[in-house]
PyMOL Python script that loads the backbone (N, CA, C, O; Angstrom):
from pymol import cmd

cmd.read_pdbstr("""\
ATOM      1  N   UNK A   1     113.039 -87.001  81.075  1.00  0.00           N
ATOM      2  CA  UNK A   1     112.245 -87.449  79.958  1.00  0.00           C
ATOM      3  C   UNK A   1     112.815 -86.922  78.647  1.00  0.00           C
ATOM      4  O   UNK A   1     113.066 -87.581  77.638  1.00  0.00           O
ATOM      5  N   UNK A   2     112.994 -85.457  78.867  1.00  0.00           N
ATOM      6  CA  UNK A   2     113.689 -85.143  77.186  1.00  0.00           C
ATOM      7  C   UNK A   2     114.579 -85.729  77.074  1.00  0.00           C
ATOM      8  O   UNK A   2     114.577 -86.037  75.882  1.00  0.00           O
ATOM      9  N   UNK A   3     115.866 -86.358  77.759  1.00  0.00           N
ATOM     10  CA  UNK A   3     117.079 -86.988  77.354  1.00  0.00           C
ATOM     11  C   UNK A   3     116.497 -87.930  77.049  1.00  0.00           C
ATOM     12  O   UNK A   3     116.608 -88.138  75.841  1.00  0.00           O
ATOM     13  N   UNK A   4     115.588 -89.016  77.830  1.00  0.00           N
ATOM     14  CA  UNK A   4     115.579 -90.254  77.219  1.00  0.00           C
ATOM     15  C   UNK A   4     114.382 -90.320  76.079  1.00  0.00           C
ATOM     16  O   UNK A   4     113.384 -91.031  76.199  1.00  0.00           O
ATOM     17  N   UNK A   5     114.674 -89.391  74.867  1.00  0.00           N
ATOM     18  CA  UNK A   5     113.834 -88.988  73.841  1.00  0.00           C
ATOM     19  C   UNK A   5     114.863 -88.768  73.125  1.00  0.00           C
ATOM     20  O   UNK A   5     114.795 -89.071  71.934  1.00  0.00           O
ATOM     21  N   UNK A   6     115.927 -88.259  73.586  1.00  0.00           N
ATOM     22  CA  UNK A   6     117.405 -87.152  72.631  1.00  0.00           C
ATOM     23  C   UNK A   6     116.937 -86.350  72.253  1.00  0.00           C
ATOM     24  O   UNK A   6     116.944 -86.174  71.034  1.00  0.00           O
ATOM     25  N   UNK A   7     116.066 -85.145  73.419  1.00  0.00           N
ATOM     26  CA  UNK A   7     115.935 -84.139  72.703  1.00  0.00           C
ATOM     27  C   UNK A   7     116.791 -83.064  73.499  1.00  0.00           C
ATOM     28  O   UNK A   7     117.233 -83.756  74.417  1.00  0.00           O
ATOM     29  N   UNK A   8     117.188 -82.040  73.654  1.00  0.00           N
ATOM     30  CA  UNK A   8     118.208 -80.738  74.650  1.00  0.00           C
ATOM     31  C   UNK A   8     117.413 -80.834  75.680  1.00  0.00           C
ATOM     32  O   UNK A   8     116.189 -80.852  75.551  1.00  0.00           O
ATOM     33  N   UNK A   9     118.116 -80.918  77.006  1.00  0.00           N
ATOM     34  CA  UNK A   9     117.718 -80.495  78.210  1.00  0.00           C
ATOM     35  C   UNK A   9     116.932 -79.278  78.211  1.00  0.00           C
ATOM     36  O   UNK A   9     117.253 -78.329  77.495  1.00  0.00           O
ATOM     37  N   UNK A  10     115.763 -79.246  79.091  1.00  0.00           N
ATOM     38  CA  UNK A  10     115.039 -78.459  79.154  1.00  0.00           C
ATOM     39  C   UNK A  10     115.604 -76.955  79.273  1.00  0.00           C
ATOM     40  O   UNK A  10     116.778 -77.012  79.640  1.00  0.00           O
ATOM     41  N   UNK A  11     115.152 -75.581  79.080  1.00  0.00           N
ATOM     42  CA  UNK A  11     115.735 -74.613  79.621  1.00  0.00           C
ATOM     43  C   UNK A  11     114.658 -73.773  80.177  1.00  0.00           C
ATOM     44  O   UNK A  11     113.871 -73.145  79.468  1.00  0.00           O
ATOM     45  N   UNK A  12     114.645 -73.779  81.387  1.00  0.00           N
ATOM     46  CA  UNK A  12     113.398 -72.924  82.081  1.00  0.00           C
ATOM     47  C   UNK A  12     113.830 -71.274  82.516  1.00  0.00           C
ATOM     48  O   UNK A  12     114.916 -70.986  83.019  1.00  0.00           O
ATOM     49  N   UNK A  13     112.798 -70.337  82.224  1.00  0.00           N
ATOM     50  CA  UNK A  13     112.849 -69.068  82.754  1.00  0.00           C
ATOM     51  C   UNK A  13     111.352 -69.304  83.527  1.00  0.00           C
ATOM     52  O   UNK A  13     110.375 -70.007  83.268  1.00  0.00           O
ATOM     53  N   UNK A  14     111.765 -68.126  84.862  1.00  0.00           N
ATOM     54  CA  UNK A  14     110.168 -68.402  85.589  1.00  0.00           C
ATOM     55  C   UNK A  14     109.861 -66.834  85.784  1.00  0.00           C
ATOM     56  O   UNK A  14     110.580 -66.470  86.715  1.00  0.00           O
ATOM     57  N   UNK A  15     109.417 -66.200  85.505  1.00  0.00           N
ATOM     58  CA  UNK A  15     108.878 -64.751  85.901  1.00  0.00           C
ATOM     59  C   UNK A  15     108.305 -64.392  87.256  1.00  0.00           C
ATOM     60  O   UNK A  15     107.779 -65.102  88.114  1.00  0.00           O
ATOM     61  N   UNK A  16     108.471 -63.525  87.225  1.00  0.00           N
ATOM     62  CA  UNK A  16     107.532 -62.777  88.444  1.00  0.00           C
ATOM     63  C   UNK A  16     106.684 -61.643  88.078  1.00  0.00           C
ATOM     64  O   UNK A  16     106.929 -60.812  87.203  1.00  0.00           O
ATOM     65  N   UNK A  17     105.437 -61.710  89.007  1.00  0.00           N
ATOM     66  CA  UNK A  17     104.656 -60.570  88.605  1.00  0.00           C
ATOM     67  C   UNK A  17     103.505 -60.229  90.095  1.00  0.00           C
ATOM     68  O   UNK A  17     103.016 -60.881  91.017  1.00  0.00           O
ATOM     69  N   UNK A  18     103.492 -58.912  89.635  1.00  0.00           N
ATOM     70  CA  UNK A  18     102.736 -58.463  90.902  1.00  0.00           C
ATOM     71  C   UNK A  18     103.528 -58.226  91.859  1.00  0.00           C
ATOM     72  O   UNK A  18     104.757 -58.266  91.803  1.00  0.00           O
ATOM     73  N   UNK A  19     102.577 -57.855  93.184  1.00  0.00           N
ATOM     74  CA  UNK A  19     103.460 -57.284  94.915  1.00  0.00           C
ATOM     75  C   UNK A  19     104.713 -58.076  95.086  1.00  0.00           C
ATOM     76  O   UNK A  19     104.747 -59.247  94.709  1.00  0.00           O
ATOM     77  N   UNK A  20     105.551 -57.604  95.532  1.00  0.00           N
ATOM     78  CA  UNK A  20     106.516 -58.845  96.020  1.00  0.00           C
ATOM     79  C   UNK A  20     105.893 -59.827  97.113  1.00  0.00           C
ATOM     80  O   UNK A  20     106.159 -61.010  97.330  1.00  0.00           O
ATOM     81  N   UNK A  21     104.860 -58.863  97.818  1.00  0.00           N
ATOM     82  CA  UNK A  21     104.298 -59.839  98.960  1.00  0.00           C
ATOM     83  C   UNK A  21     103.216 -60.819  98.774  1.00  0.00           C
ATOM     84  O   UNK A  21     102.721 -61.373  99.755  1.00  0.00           O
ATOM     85  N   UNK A  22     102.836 -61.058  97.627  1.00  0.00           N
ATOM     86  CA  UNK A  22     101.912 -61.739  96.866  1.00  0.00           C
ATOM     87  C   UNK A  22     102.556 -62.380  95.385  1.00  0.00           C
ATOM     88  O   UNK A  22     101.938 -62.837  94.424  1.00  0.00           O
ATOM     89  N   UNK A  23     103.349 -62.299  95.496  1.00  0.00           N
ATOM     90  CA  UNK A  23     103.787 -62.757  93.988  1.00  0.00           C
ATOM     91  C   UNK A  23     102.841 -63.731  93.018  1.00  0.00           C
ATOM     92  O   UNK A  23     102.178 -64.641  93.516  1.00  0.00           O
ATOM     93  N   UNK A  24     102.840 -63.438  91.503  1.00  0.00           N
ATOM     94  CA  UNK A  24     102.657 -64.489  90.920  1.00  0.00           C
ATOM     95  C   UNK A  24     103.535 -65.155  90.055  1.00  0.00           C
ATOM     96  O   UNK A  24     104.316 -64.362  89.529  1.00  0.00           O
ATOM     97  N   UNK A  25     103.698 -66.354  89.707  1.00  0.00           N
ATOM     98  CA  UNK A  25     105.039 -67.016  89.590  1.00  0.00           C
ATOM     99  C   UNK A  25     104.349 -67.949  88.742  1.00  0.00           C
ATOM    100  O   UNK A  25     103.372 -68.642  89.024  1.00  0.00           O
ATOM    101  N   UNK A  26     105.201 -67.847  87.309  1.00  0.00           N
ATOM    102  CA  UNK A  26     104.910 -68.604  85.740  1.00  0.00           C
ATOM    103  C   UNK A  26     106.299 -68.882  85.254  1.00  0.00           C
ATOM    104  O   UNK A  26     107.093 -68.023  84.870  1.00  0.00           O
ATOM    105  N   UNK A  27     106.515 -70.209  85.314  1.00  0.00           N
ATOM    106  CA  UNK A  27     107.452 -70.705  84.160  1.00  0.00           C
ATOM    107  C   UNK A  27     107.194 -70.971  82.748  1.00  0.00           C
ATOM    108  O   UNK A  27     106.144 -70.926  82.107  1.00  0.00           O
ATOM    109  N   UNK A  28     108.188 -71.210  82.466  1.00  0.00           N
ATOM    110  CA  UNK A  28     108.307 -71.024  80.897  1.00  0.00           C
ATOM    111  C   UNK A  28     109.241 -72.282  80.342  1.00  0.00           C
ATOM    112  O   UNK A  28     110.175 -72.452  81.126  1.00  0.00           O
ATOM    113  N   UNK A  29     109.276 -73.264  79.169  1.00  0.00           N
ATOM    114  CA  UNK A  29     110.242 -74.212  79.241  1.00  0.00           C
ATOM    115  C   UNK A  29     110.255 -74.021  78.198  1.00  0.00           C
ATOM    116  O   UNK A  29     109.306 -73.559  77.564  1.00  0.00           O
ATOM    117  N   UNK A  30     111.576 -74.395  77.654  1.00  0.00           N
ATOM    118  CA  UNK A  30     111.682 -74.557  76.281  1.00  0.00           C
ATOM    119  C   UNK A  30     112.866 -76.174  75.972  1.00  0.00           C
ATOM    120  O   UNK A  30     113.889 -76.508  76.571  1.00  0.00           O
ATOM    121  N   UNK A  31     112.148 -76.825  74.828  1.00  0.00           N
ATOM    122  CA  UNK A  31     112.444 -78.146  75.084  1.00  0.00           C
ATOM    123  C   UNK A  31     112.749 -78.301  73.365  1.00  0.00           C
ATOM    124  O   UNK A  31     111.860 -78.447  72.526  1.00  0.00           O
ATOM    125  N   UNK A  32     114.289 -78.227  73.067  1.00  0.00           N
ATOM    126  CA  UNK A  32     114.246 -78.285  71.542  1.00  0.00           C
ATOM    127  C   UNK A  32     113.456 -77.109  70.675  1.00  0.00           C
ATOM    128  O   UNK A  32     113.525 -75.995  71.194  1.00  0.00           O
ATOM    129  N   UNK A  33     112.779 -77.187  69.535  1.00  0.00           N
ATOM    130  CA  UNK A  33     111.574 -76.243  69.394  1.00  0.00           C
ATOM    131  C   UNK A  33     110.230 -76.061  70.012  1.00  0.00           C
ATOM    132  O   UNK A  33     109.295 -75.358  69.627  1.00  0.00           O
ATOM    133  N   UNK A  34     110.320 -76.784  70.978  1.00  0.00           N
ATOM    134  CA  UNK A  34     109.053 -76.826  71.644  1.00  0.00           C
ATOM    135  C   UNK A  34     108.939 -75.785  72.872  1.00  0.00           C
ATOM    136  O   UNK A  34     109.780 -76.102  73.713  1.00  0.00           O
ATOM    137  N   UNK A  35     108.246 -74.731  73.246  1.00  0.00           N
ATOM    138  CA  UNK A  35     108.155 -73.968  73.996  1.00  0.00           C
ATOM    139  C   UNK A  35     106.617 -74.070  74.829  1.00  0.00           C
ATOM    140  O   UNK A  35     105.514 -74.131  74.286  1.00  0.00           O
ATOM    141  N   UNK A  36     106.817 -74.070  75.835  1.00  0.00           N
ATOM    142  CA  UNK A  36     105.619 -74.172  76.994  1.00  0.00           C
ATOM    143  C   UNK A  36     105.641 -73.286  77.876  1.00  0.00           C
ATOM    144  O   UNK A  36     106.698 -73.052  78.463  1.00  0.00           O
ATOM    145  N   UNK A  37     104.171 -72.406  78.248  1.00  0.00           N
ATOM    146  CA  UNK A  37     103.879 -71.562  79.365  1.00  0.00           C
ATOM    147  C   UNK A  37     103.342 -72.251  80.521  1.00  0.00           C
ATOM    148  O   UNK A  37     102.161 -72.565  80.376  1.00  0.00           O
ATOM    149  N   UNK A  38     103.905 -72.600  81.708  1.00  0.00           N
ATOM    150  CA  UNK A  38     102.774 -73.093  82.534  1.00  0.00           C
ATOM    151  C   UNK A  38     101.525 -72.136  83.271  1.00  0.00           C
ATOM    152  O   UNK A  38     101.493 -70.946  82.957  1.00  0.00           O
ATOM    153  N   UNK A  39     100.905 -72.456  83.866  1.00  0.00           N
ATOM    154  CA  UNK A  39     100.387 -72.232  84.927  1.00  0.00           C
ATOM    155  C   UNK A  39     100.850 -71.276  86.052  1.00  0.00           C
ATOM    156  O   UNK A  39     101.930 -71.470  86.610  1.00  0.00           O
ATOM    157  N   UNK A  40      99.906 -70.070  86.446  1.00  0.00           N
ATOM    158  CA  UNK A  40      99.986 -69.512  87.906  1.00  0.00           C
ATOM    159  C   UNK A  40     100.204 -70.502  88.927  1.00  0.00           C
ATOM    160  O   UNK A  40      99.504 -71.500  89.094  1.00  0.00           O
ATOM    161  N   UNK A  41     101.524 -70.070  89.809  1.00  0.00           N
ATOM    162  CA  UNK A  41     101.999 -70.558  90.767  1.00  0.00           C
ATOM    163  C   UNK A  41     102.096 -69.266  92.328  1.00  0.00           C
ATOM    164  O   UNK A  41     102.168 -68.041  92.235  1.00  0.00           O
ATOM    165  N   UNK A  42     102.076 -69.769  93.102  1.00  0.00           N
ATOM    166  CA  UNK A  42     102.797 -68.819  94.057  1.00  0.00           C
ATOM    167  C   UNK A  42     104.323 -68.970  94.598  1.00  0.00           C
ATOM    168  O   UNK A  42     104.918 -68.040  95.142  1.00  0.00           O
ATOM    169  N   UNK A  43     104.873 -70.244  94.384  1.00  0.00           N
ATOM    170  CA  UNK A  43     106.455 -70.484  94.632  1.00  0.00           C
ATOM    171  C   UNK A  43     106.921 -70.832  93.242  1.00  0.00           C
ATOM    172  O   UNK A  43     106.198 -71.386  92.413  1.00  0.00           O
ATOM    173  N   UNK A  44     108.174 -70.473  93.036  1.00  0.00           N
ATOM    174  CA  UNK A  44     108.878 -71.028  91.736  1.00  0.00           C
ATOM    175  C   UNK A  44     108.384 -72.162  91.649  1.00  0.00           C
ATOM    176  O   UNK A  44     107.553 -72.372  90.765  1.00  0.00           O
ATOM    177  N   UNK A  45     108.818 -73.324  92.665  1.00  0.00           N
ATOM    178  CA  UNK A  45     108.968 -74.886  92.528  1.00  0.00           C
ATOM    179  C   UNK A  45     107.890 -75.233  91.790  1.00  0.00           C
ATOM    180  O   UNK A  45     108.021 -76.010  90.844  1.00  0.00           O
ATOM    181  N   UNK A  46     106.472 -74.606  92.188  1.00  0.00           N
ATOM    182  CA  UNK A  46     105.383 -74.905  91.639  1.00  0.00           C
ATOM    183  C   UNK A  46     104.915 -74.663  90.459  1.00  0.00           C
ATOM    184  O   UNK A  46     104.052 -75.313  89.870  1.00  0.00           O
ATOM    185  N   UNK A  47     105.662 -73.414  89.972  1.00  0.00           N
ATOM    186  CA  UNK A  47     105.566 -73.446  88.525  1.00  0.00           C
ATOM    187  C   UNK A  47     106.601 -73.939  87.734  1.00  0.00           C
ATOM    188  O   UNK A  47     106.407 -74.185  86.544  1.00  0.00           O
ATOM    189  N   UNK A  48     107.497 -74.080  88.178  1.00  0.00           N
ATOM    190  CA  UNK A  48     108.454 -75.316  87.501  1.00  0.00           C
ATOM    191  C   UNK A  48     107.401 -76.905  87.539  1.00  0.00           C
ATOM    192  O   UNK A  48     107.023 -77.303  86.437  1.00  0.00           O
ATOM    193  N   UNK A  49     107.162 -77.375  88.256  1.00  0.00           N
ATOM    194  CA  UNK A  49     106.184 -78.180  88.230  1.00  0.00           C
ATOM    195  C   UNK A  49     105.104 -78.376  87.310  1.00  0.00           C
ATOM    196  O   UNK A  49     104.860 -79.337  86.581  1.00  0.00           O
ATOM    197  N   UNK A  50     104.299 -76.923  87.531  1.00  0.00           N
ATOM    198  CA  UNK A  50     103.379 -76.813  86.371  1.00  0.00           C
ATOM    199  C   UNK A  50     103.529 -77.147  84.899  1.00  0.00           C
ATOM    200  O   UNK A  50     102.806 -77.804  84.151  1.00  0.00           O
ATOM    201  N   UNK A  51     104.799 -76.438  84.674  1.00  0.00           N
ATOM    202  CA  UNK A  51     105.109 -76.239  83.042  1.00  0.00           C
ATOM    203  C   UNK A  51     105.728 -77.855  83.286  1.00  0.00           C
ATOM    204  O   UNK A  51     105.059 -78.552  82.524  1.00  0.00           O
ATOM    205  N   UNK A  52     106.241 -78.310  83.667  1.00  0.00           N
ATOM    206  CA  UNK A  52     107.190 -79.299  83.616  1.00  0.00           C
ATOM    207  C   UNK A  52     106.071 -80.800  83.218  1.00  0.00           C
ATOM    208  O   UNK A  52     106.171 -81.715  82.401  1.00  0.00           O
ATOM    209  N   UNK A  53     105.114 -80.467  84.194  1.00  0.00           N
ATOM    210  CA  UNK A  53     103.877 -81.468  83.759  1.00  0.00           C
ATOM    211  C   UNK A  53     103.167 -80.998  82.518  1.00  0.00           C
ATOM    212  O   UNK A  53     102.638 -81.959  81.960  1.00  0.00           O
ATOM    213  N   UNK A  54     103.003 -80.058  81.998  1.00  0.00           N
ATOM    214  CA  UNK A  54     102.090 -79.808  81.060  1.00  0.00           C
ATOM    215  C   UNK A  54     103.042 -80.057  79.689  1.00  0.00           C
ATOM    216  O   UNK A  54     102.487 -80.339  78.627  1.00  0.00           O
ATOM    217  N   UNK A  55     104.597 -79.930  79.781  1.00  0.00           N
ATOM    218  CA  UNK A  55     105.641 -79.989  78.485  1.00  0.00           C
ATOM    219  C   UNK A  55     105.365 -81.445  78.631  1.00  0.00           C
ATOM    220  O   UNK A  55     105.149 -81.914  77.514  1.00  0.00           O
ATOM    221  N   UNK A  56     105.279 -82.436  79.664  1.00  0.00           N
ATOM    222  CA  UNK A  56     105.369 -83.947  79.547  1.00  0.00           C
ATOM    223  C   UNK A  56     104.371 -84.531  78.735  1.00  0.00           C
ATOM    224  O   UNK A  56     104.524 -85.407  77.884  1.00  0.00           O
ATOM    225  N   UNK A  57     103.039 -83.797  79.181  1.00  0.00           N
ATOM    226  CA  UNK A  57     102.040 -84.388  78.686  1.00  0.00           C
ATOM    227  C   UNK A  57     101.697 -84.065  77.244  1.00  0.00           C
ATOM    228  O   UNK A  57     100.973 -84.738  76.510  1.00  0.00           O
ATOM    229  N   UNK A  58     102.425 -82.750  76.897  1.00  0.00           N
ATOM    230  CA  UNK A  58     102.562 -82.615  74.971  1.00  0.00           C
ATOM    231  C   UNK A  58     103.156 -83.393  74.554  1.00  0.00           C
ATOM    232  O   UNK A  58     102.440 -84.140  73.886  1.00  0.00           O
ATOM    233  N   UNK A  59     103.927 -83.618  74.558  1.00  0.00           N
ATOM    234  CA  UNK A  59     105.148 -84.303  74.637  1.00  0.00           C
ATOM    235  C   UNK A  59     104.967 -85.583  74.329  1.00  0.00           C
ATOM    236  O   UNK A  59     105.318 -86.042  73.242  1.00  0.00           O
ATOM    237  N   UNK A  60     104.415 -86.266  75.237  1.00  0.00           N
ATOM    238  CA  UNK A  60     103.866 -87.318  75.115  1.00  0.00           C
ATOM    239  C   UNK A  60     102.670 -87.962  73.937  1.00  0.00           C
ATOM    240  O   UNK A  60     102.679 -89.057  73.376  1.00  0.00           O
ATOM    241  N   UNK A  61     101.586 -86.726  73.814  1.00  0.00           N
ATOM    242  CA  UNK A  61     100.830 -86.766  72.913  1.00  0.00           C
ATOM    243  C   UNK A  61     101.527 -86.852  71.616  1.00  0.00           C
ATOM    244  O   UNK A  61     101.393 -87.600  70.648  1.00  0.00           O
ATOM    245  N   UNK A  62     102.586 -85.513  71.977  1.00  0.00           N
ATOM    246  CA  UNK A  62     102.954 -85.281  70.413  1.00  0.00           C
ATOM    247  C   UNK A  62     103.622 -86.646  69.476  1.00  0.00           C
ATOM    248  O   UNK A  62     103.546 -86.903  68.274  1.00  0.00           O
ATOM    249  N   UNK A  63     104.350 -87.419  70.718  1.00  0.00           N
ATOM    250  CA  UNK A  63     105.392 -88.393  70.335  1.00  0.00           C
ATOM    251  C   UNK A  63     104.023 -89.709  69.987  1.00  0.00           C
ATOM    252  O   UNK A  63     104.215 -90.460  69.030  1.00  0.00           O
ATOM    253  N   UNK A  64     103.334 -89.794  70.432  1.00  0.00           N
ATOM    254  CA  UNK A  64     102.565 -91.109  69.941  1.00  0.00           C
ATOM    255  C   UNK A  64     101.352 -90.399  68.715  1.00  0.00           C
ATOM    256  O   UNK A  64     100.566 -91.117  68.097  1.00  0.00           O
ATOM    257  N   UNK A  65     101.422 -88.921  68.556  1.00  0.00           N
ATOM    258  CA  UNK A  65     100.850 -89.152  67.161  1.00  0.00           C
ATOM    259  C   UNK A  65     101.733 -89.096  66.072  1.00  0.00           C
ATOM    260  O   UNK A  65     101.285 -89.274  64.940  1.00  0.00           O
ATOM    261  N   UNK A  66     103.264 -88.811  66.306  1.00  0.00           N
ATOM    262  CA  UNK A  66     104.260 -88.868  65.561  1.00  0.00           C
ATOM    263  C   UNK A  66     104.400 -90.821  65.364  1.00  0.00           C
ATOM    264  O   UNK A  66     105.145 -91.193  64.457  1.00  0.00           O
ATOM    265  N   UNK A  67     103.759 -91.814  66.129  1.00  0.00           N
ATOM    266  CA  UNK A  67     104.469 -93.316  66.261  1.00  0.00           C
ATOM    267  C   UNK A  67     102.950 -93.834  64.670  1.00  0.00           C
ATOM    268  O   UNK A  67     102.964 -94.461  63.612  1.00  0.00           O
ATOM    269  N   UNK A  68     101.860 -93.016  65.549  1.00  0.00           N
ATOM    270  CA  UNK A  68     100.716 -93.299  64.903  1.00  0.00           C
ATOM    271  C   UNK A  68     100.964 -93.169  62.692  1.00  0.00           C
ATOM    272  O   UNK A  68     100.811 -93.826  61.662  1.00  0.00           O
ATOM    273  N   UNK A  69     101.354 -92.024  63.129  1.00  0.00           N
ATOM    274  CA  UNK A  69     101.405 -91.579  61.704  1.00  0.00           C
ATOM    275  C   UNK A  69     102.498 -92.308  60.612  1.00  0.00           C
ATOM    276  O   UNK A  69     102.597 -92.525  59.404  1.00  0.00           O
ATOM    277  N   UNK A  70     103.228 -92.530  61.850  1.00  0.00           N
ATOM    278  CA  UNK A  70     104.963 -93.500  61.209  1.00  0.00           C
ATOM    279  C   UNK A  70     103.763 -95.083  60.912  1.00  0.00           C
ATOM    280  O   UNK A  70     103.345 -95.494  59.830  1.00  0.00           O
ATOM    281  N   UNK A  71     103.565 -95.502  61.961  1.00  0.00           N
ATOM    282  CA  UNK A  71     102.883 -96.720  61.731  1.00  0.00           C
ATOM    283  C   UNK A  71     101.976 -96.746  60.422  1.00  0.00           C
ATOM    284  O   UNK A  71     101.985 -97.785  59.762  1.00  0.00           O
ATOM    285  N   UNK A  72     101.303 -95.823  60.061  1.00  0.00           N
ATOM    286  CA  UNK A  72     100.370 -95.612  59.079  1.00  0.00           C
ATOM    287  C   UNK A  72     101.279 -95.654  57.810  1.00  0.00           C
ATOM    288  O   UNK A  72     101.146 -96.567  56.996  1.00  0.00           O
ATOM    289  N   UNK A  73     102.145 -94.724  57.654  1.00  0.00           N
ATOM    290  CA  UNK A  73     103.114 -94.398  56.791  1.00  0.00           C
ATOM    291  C   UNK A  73     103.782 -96.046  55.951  1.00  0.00           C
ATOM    292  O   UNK A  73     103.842 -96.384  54.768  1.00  0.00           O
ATOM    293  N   UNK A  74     104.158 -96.691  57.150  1.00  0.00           N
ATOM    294  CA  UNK A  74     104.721 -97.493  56.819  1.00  0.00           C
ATOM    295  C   UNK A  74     104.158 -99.191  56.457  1.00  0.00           C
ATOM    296  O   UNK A  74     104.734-100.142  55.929  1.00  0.00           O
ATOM    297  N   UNK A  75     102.681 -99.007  57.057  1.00  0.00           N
ATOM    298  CA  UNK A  75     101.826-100.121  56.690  1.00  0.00           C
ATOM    299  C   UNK A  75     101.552 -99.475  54.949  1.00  0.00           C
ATOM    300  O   UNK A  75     101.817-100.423  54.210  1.00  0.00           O
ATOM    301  N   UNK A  76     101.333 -98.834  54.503  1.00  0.00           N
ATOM    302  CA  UNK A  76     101.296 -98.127  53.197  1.00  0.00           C
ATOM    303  C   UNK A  76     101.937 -98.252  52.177  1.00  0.00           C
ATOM    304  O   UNK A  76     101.490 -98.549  51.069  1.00  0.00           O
ATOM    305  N   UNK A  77     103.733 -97.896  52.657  1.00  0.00           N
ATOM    306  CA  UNK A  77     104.340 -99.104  52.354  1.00  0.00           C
ATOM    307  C   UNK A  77     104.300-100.050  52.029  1.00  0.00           C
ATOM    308  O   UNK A  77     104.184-100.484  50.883  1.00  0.00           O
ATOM    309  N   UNK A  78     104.413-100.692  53.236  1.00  0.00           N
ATOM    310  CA  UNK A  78     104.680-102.489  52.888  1.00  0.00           C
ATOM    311  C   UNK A  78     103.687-102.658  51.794  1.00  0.00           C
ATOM    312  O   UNK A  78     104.122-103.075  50.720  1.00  0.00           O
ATOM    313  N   UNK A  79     101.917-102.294  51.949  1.00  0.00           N
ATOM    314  CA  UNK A  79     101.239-102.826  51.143  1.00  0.00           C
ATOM    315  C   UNK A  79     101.469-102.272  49.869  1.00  0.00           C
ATOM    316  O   UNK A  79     100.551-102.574  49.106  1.00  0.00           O
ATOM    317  N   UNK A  80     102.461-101.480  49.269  1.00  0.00           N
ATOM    318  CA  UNK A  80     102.842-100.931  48.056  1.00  0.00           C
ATOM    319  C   UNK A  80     103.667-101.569  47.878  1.00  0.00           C
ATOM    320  O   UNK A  80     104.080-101.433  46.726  1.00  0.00           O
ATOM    321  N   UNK A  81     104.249-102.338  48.497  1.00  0.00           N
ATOM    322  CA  UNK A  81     105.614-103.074  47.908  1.00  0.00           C
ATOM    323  C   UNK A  81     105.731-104.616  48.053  1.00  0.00           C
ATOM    324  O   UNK A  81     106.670-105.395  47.890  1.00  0.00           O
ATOM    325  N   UNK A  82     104.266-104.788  48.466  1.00  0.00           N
ATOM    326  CA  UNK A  82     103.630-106.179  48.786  1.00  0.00           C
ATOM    327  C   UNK A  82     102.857-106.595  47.414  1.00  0.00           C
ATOM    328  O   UNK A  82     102.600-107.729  47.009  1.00  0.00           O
ATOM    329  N   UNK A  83     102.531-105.185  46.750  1.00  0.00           N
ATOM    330  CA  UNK A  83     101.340-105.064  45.427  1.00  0.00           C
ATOM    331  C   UNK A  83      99.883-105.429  46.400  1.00  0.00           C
ATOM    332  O   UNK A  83      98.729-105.423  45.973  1.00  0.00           O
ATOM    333  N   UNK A  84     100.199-105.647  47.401  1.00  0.00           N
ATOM    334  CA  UNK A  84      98.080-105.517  48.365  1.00  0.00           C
ATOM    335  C   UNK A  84      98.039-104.167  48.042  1.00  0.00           C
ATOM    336  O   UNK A  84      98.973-103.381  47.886  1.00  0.00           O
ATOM    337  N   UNK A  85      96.358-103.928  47.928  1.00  0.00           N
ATOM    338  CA  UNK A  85      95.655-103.293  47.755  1.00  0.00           C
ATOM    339  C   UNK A  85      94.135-103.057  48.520  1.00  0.00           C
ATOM    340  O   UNK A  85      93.394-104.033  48.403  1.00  0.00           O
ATOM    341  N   UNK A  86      93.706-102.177  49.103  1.00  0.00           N
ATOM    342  CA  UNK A  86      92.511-102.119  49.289  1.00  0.00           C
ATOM    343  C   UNK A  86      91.174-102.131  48.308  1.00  0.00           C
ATOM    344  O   UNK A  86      90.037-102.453  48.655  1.00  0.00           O
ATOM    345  N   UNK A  87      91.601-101.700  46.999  1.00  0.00           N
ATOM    346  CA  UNK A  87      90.693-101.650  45.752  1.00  0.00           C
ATOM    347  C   UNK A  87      90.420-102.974  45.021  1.00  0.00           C
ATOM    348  O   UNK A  87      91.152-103.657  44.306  1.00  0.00           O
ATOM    349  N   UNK A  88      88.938-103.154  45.479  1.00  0.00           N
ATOM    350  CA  UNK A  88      88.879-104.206  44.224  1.00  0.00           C
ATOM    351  C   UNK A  88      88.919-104.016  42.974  1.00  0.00           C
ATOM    352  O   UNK A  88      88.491-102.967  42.494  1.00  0.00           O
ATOM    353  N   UNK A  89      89.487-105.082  42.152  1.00  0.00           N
ATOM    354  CA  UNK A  89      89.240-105.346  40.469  1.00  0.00           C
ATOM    355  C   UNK A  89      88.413-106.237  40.510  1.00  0.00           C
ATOM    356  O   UNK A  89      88.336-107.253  41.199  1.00  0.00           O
ATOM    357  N   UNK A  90      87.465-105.599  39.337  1.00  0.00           N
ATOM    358  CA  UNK A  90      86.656-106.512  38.662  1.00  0.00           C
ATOM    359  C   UNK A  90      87.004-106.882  37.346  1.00  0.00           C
ATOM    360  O   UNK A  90      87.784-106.192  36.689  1.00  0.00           O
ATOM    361  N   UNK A  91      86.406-108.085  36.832  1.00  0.00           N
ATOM    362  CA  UNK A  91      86.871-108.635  35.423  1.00  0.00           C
ATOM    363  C   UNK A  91      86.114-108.162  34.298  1.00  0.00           C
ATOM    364  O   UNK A  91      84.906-108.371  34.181  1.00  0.00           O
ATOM    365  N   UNK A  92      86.674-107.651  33.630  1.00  0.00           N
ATOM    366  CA  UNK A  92      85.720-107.138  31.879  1.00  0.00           C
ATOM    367  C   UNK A  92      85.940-107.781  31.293  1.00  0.00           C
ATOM    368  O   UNK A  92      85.508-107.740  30.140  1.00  0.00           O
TER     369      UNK A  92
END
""", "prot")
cmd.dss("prot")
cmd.show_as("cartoon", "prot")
cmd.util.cbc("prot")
cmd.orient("prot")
């Protein structure tokens, strides 16, 4: 998903914490400037997973309020360079 965005391949660190015989297991991603903690896991895979779903779903948000705001931006535009207006004139 980040490539087909053009943003840097992900770079994950996953920690460990606690017993070795109990481990708890948290990744970490970092995606461009974007940095994500996932979720308690008990196997790596799963917290690679975790973070990996939770960076998608920012990600995702982030990119369609970035489309939202472009769209806004640019209807604003046009109607500035259209001379439309939302304001009525009245005649004196």
């Amino acid at each position: 998903m980040a490539q087909k965005r053009g943003l840097k391949l992900p770079i994950y660190e996953t920690l460990q914490e606690g017993p070795p015989r109990k481990p708890i297991i948290v990744s970490i991603v970092e995606i461009g400037s974007d940095t994500f903690r996932g979720t308690e896991a008990k196997t790596k895979k799963q917290a690679e997973m975790n973070v990996a779903e939770m960076a998608c779903v920012a990600l995702t948000e982030k990119g369609e309020r970035n489309a939202k705001r472009q769209k806004t931006s640019s209807e604003d535009v046009n109607a500035d360079m259209t001379g439309s207006s939302t304001h009525k004139h009245t005649k004196t």
